[in-house]
C-alpha positions in Angstrom: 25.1 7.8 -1.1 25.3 3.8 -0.7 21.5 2.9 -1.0 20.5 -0.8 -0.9 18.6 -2.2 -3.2 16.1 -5.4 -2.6 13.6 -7.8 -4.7 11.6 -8.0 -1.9 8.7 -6.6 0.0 9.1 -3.7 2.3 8.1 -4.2 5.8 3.8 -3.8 6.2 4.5 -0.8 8.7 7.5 1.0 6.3 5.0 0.4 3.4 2.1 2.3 4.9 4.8 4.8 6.5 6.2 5.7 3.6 2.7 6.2 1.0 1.7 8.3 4.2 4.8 10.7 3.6 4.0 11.1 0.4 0.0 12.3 1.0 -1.4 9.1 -0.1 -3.1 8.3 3.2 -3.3 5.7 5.9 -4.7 2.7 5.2 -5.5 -1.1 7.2 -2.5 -2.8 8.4 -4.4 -6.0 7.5 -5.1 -4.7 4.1 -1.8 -3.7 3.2 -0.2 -6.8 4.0 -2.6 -8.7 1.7 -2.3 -6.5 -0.7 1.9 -6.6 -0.6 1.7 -10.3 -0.3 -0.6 -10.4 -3.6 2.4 -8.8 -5.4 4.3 -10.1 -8.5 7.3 -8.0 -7.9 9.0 -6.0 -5.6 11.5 -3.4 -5.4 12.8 -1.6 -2.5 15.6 1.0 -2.0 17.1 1.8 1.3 19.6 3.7 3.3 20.8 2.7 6.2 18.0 0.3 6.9 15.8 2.7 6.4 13.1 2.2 3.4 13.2 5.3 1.5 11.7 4.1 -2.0 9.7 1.1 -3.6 7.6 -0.1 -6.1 5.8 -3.2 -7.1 4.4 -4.9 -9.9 0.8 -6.5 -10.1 -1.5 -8.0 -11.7 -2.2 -11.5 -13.3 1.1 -11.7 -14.4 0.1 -13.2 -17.8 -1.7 -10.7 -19.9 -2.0 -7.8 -17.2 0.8 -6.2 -15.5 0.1 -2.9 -13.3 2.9 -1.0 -11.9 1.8 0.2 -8.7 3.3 2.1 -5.5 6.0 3.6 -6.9 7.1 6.0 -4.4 10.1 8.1 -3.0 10.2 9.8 0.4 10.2 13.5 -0.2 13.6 14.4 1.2 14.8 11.7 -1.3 13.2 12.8 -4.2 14.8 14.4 -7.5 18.2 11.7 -6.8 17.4 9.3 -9.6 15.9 6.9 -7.0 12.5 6.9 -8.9 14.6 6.0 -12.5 16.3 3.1 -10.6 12.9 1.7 -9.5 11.5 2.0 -13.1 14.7 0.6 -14.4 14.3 -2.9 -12.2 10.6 -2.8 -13.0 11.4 -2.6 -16.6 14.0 -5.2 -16.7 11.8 -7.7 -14.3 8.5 -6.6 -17.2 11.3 -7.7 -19.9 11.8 -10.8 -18.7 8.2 -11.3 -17.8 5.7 -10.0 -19.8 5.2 -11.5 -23.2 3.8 -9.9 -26.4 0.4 -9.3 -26.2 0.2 -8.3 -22.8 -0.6 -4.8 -21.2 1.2 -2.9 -19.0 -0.5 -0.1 -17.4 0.0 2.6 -14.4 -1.8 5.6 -12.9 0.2 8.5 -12.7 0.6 11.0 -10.0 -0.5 14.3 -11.7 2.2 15.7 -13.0 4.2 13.0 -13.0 3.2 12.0 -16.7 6.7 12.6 -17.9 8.4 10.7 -16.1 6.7 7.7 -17.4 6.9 9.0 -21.0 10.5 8.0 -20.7 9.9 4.5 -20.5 7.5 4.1 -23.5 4.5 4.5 -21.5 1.9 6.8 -22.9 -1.0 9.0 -21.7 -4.7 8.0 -23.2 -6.1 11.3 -24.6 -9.4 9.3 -25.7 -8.4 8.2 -28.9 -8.4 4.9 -30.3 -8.7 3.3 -26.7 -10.6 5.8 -24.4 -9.5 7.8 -21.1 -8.3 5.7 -18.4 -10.3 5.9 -15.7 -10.4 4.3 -11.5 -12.8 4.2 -8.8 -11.6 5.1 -5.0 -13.5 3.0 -2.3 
């Protein structure tokens, strides 16, 4: 399949769309358009104009980098769209982050090895501590 990719926000209403195909919820219109516009970096994959994966990169784009949203519509899942996202993250965190700075992510459960492949490790509580969040 052709798929189009783009260094650039999704749509608001594909954004929400798509999280919500994947079980993550609805959430505010308003909010997720700040939050997308907050972004450092963007990547979006479609087909035929129709958004099908994307991820994004945020944080203060100095010391802290967060990948976030990185999601593929379940009838496109297991096609190698997920690696290509990681792949332009990775090249963009290349180019962008310098040394010293963290890069982190939550992982969907079970998804841990997928991340493993790009260097990224899981926190078992030793030296640094679990990673933890807070849902409001």
């Amino acid at each position: 399949m052709n798929y189009l990719i783009k260094h650039e926000p999704p749509t608001v209403q594909s954004f929400v769309e798509l999280r919500a195909k994947v079980g993550w919820g609805t959430i505010d219109l308003v909010m997720a358009k700040q939050s997308i516009e907050q972004s450092l970096f963007h990547v979006s994959v479609y087909l035929e104009n129709k958004l099908i994966g994307m991820a994004r990169v945020i944080g203060d784009g100095v010391m802290y980098f967060y990948i976030q949203d990185l999601v593929v519509s379940p009838q496109f899942q297991q096609r190698g769209i997920g690696h290509t996202l990681m792949q332009e993250i990775e090249q963009y965190l290349a180019q962008t982050a310098k040394k010293g700075a963290t890069i982190a992510l939550l992982s969907a459960q079970g998804k841990e090895e997928f991340y493993s492949q790009y260097g990224y490790i899981k926190r078992s509580g030793n030296p640094l501590g679990k990673a933890m969040c807070k849902f409001i």
